[in-house]
KEMAR-853000 format. One record per residue (C-alpha): residue in three letters; x negated, y, z. Coordinates in steps of 0.2 Angstrom, whole numbers. Example, Ala and Ser with C-alpha at 12.3 -4.5 7.8 and 13.67 -1.06 7.14 Angstrom:
# residues 2
<node><type>Ala</type><px>-62</px><py>-22</py><pz>39</pz></node>
<node><type>Ser</type><px>-68</px><py>-5</py><pz>36</pz></node>
This chain:
# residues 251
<node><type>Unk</type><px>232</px><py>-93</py><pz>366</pz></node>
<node><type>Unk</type><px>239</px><py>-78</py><pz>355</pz></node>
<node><type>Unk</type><px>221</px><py>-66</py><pz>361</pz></node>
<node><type>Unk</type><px>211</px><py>-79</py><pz>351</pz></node>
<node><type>Unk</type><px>217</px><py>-73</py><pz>333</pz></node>
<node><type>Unk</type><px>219</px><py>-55</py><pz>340</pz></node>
<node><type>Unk</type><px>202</px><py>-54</py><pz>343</pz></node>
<node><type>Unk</type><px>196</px><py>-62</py><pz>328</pz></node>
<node><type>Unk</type><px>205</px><py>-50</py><pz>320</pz></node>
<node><type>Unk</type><px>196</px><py>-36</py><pz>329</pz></node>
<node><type>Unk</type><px>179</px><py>-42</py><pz>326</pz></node>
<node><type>Unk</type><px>186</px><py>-43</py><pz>306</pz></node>
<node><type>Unk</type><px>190</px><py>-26</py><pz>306</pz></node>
<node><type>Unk</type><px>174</px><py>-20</py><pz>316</pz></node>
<node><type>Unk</type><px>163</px><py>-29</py><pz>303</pz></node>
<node><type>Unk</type><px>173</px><py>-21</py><pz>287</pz></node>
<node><type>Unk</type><px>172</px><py>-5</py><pz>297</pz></node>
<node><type>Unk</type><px>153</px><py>-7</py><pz>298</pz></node>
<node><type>Unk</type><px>150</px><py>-12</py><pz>280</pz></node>
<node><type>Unk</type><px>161</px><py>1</py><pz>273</pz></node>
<node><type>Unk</type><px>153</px><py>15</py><pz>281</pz></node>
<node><type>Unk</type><px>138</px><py>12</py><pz>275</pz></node>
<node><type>Unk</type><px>144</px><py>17</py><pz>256</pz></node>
<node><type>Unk</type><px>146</px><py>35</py><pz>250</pz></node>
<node><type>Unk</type><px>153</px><py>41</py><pz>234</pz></node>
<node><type>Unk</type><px>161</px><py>56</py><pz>229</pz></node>
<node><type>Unk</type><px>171</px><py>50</py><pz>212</pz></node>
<node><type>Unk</type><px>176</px><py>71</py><pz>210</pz></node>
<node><type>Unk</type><px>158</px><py>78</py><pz>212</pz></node>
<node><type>Unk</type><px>150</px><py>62</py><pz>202</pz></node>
<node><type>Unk</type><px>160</px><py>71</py><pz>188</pz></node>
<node><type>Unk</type><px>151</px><py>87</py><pz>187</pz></node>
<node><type>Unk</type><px>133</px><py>77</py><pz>186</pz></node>
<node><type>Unk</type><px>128</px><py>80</py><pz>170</pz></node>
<node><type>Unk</type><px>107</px><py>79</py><pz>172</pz></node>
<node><type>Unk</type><px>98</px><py>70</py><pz>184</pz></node>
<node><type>Unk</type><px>80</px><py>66</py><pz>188</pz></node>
<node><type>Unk</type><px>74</px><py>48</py><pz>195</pz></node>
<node><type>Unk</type><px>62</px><py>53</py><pz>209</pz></node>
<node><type>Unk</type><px>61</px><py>38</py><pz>218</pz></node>
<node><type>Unk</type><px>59</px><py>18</py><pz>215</pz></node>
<node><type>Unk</type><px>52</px><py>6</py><pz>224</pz></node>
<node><type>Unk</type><px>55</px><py>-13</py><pz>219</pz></node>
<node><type>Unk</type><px>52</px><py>-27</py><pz>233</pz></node>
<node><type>Unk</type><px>48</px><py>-46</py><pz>232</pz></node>
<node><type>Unk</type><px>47</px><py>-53</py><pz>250</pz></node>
<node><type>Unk</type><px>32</px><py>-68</py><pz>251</pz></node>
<node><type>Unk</type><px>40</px><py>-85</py><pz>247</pz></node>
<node><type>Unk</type><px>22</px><py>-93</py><pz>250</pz></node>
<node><type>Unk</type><px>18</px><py>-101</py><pz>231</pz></node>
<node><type>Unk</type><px>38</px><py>-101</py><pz>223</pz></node>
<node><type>Unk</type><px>35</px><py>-84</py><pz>216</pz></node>
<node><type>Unk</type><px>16</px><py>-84</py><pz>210</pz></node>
<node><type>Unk</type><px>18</px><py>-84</py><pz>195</pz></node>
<node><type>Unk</type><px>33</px><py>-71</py><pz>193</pz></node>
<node><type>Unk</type><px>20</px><py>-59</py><pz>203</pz></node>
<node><type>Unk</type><px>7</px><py>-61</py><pz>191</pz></node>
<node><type>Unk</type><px>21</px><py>-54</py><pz>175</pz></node>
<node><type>Unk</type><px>25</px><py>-40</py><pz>185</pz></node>
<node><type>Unk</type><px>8</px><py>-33</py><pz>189</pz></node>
<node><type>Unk</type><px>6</px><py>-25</py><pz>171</pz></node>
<node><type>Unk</type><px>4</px><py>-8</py><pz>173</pz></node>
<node><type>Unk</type><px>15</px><py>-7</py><pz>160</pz></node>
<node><type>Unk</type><px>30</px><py>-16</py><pz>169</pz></node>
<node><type>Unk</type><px>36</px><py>-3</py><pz>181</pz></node>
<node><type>Unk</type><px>36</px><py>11</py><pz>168</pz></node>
<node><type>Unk</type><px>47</px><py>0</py><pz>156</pz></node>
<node><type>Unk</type><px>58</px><py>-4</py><pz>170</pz></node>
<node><type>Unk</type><px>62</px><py>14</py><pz>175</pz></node>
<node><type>Unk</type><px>66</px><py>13</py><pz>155</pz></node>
<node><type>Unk</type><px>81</px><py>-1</py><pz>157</pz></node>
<node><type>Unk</type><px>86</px><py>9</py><pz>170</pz></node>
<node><type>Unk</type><px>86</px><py>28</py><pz>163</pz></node>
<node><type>Unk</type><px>94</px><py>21</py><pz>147</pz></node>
<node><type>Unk</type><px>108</px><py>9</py><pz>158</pz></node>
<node><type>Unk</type><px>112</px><py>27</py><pz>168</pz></node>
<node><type>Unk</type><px>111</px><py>35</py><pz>151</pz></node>
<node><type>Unk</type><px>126</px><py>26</py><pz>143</pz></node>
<node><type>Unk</type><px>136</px><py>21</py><pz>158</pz></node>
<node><type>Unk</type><px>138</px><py>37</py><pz>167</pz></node>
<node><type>Unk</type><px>137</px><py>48</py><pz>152</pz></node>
<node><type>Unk</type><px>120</px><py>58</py><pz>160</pz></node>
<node><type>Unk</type><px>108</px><py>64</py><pz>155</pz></node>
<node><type>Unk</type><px>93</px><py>56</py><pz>163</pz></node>
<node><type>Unk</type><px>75</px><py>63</py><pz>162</pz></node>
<node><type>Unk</type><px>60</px><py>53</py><pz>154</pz></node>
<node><type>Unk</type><px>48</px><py>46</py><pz>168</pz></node>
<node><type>Unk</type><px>33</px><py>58</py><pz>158</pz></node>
<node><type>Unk</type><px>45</px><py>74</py><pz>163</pz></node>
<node><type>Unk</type><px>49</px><py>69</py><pz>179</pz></node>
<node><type>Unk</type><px>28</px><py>64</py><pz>183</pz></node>
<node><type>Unk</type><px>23</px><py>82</py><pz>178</pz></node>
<node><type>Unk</type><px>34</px><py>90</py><pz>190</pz></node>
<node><type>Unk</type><px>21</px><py>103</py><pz>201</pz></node>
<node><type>Unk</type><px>33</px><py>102</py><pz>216</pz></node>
<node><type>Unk</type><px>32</px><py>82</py><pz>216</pz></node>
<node><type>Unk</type><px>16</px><py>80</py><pz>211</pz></node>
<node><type>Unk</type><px>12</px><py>89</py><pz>228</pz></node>
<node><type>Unk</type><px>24</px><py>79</py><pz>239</pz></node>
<node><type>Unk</type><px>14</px><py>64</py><pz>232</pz></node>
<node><type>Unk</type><px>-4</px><py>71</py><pz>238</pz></node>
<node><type>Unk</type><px>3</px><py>75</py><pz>255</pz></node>
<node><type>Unk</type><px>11</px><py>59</py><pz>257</pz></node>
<node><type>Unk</type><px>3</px><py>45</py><pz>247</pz></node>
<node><type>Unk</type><px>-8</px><py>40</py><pz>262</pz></node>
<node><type>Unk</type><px>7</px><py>37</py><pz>273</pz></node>
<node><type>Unk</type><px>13</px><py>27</py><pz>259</pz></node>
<node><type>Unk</type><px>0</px><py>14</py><pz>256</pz></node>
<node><type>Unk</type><px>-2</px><py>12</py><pz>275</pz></node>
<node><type>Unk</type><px>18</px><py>8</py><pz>277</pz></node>
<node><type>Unk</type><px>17</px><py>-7</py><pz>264</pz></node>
<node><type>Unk</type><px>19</px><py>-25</py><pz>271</pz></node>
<node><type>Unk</type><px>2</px><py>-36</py><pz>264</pz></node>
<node><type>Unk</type><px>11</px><py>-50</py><pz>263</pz></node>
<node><type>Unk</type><px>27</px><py>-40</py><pz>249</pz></node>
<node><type>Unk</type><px>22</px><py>-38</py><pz>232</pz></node>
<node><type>Unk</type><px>27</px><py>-19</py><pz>228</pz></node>
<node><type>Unk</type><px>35</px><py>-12</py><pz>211</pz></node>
<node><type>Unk</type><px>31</px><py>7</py><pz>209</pz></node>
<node><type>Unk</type><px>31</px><py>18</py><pz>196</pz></node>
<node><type>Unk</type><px>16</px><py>30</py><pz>193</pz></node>
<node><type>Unk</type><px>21</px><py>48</py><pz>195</pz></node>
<node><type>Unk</type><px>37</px><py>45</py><pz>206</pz></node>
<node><type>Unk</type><px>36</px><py>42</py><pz>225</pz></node>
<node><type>Unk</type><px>43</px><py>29</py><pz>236</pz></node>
<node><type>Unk</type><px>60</px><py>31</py><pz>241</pz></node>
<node><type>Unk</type><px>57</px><py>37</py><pz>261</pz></node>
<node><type>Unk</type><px>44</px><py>47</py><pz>255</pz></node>
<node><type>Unk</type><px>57</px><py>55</py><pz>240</pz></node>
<node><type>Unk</type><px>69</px><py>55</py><pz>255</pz></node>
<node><type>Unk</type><px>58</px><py>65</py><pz>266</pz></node>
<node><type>Unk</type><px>57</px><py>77</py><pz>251</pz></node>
<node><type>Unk</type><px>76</px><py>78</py><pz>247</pz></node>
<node><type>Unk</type><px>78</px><py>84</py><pz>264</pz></node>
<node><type>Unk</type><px>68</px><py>100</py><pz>263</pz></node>
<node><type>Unk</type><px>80</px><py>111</py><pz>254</pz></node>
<node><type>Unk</type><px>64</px><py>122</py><pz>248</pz></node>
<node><type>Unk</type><px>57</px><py>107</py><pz>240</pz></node>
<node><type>Unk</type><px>74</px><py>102</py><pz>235</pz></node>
<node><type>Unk</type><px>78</px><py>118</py><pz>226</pz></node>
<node><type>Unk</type><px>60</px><py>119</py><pz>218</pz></node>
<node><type>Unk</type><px>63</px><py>99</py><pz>211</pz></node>
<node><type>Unk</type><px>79</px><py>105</py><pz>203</pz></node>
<node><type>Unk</type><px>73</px><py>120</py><pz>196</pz></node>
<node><type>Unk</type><px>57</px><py>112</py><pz>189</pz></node>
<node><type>Unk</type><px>65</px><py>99</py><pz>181</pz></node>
<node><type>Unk</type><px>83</px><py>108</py><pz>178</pz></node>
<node><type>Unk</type><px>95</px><py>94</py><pz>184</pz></node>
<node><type>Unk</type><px>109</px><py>93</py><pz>193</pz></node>
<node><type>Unk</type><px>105</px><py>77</py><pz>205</pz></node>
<node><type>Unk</type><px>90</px><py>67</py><pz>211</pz></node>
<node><type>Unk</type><px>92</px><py>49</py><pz>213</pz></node>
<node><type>Unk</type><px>82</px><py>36</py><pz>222</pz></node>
<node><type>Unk</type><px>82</px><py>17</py><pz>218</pz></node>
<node><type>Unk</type><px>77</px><py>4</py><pz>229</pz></node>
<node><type>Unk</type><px>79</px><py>-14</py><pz>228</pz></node>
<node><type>Unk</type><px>71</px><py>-32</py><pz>232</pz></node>
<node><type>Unk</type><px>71</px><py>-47</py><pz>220</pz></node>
<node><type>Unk</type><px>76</px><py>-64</py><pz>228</pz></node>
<node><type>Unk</type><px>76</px><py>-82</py><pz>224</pz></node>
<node><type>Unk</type><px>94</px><py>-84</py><pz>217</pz></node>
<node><type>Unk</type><px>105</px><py>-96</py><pz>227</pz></node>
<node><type>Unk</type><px>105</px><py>-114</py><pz>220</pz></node>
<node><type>Unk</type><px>110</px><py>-123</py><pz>235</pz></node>
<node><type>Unk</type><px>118</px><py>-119</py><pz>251</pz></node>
<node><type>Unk</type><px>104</px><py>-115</py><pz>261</pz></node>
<node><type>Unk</type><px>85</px><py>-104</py><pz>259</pz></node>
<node><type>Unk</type><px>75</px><py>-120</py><pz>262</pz></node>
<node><type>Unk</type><px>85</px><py>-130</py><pz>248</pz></node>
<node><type>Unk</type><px>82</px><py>-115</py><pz>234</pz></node>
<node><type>Unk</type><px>63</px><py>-111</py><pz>241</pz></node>
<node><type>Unk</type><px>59</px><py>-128</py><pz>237</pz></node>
<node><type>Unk</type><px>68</px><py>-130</py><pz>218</pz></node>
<node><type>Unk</type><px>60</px><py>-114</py><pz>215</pz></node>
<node><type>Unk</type><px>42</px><py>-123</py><pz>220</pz></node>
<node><type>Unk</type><px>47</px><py>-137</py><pz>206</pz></node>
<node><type>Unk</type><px>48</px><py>-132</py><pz>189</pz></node>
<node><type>Unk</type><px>55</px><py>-146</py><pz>183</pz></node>
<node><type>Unk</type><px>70</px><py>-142</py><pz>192</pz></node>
<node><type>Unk</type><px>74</px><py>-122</py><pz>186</pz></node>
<node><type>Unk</type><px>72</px><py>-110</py><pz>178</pz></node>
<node><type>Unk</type><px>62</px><py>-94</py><pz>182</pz></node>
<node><type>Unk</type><px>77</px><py>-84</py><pz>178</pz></node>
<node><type>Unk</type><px>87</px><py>-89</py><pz>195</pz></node>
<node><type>Unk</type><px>81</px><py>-73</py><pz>203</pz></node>
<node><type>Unk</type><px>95</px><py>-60</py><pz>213</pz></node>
<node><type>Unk</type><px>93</px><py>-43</py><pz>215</pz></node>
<node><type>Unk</type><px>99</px><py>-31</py><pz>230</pz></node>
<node><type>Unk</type><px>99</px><py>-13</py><pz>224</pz></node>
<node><type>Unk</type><px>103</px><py>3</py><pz>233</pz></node>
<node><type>Unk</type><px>106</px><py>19</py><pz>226</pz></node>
<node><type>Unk</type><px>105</px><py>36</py><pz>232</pz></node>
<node><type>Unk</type><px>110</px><py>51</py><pz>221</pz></node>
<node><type>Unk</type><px>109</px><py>69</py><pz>228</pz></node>
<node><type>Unk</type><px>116</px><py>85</py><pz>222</pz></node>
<node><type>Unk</type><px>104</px><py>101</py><pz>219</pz></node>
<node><type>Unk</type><px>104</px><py>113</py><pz>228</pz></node>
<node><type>Unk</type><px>117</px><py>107</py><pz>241</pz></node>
<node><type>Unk</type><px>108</px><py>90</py><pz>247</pz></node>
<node><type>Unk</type><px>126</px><py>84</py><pz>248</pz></node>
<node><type>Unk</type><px>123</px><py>65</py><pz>245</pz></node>
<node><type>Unk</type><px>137</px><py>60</py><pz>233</pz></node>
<node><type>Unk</type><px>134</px><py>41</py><pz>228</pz></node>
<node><type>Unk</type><px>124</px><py>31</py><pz>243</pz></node>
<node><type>Unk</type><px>128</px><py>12</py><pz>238</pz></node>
<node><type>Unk</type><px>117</px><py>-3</py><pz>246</pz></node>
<node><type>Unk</type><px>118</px><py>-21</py><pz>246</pz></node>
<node><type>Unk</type><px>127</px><py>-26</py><pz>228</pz></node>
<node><type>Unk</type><px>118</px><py>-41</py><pz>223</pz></node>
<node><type>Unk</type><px>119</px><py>-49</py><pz>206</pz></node>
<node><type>Unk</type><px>110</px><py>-64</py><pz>199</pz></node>
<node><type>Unk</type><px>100</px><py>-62</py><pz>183</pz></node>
<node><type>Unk</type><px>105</px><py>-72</py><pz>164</pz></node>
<node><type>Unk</type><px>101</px><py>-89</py><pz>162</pz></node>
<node><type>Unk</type><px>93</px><py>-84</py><pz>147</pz></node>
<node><type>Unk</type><px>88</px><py>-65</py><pz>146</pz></node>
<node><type>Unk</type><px>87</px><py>-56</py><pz>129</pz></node>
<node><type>Unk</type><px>69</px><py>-54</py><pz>123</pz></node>
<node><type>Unk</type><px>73</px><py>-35</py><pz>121</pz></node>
<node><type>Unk</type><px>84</px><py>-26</py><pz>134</pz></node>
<node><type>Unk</type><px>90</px><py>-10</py><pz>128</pz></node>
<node><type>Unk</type><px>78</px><py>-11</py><pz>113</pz></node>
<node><type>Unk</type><px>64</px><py>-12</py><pz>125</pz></node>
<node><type>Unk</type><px>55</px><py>-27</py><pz>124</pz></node>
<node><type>Unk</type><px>49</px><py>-41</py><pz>136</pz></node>
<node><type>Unk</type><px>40</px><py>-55</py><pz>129</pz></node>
<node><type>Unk</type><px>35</px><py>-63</py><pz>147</pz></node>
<node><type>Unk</type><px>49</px><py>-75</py><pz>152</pz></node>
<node><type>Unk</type><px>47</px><py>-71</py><pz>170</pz></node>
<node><type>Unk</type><px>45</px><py>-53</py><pz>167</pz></node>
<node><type>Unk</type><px>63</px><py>-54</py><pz>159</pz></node>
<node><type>Unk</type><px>69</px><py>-64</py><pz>173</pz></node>
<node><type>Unk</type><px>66</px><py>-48</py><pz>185</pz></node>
<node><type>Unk</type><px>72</px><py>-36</py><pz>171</pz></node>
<node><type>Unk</type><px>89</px><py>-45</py><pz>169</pz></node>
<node><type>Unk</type><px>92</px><py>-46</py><pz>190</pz></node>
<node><type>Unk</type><px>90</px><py>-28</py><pz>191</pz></node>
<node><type>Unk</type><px>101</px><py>-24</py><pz>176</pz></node>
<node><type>Unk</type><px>113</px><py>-35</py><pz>182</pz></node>
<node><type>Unk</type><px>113</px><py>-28</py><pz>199</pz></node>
<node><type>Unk</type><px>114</px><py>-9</py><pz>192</pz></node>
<node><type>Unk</type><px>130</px><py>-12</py><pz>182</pz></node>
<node><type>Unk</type><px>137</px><py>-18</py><pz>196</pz></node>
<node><type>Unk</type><px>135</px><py>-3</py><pz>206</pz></node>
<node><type>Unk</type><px>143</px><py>8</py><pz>190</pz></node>
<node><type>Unk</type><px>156</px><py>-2</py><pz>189</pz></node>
<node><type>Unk</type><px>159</px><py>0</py><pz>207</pz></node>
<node><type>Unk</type><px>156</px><py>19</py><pz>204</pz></node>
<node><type>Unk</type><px>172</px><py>18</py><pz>192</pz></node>
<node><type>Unk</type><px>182</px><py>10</py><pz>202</pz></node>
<node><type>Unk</type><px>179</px><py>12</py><pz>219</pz></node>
């Protein structure tokens, strides 16, 4: 009788264990980060057959992805006290603009038909700004260009927010719109940020997921969004993002 709570014990620890592993942060170096460059991004919406149509549609602006990278820049900007390069500075970067002719086609082949895809023109996808990271020549050449002290990667995926206890229940209020709001949207983000010209990876956090606000602000960090569902995203990913600084901050 007394092995039954010992192993479930065991099997607790082995899964915090796991989970914990997966997170890296060096509060000590974090300090000394001063100016960093936004390389990679990549933004993912799984299929859910017609429940998330219509949100699509708002984000494929050309526009969207740009002004996203925007909440994000000035979010980093305020909360960690960096200095975090404009997306036109980081684009015009030789060395990157480079990486992205060699890799681009390797890219487009990796995508999934059935995800919608956020990218951001000029940056590269995340395992293609990994690949990259991991060349200390390119590394060091990315730094110097751009005169920064980290490189960060962002990745995430916007889901359905929870309503009920189970996927079926929220895919089909999602379906009816009489029933919510496009706002009930979750994102799970991961971060990567990398020092230059070490490649020491000092902040690697996945899996914080945070709900967006029942009523997102038109403007979010005086950047505006007038489309309702593009502020349901926008507010998701916010959300998400402060919770990995706060996290940062307190580990």
């Amino acid at each position: 009788m007394s092995s039954r709570p010992t192993l479930r014990f065991l099997l607790c620890l082995f899964f915090f264990l796991m989970s914990s592993s997966c997170v890296t942060m060096d509060a000590g170096e974090m300090k000394k980060v001063k100016r960093v460059a936004i390389i990679g991004f990549r933004g993912r919406i799984p299929e859910q057959g017609e429940s998330l149509t219509k949100i699509i549609k708002a984000i494929s602006d050309q526009s969207f992805g740009p002004k996203l990278y925007r909440v994000a820049q000035a979010q980093l900007s305020k909360s960690m006290g960096w200095n975090v390069l404009a997306l036109k500075k980081v684009a015009a970067s030789p060395s990157l603009k480079s990486f992205r002719k060699e890799k681009i086609s390797k890219v487009i082949t990796a995508f999934s038909y059935k995800d919608h895809y956020i990218l951001i023109p000029g940056l590269l996808e995340p395992s293609t700004a990994a690949a990259a990271l991991s060349d200390p020549k390119r590394r060091a050449a990315l730094g110097k260009e751009l005169g920064v002290d980290a490189l960060m990667t962002m990745e995430f995926k916007i889901e359905p927010g929870v309503v009920g206890g189970f996927a079926s229940d929220r895919i089909a209020r999602l379906t009816n719109q009489d029933k919510v709001k496009v706002t009930l949207l979750e994102c799970d983000l991961m971060l990567e940020l990398e020092q230059v010209p070490s490649g020491k990876t000092i902040w690697h956090q996945p899996g914080i997921q945070a709900k967006g606000a029942d009523s997102p602000s038109v403007s979010i960090f005086n950047i505006p969004f007038p489309d309702a569902k593009q502020r349901a995203v926008v507010s998701s990913f916010s959300n998400a993002l402060a919770a990995h600084i706060r996290d940062s901050k307190d580990p």
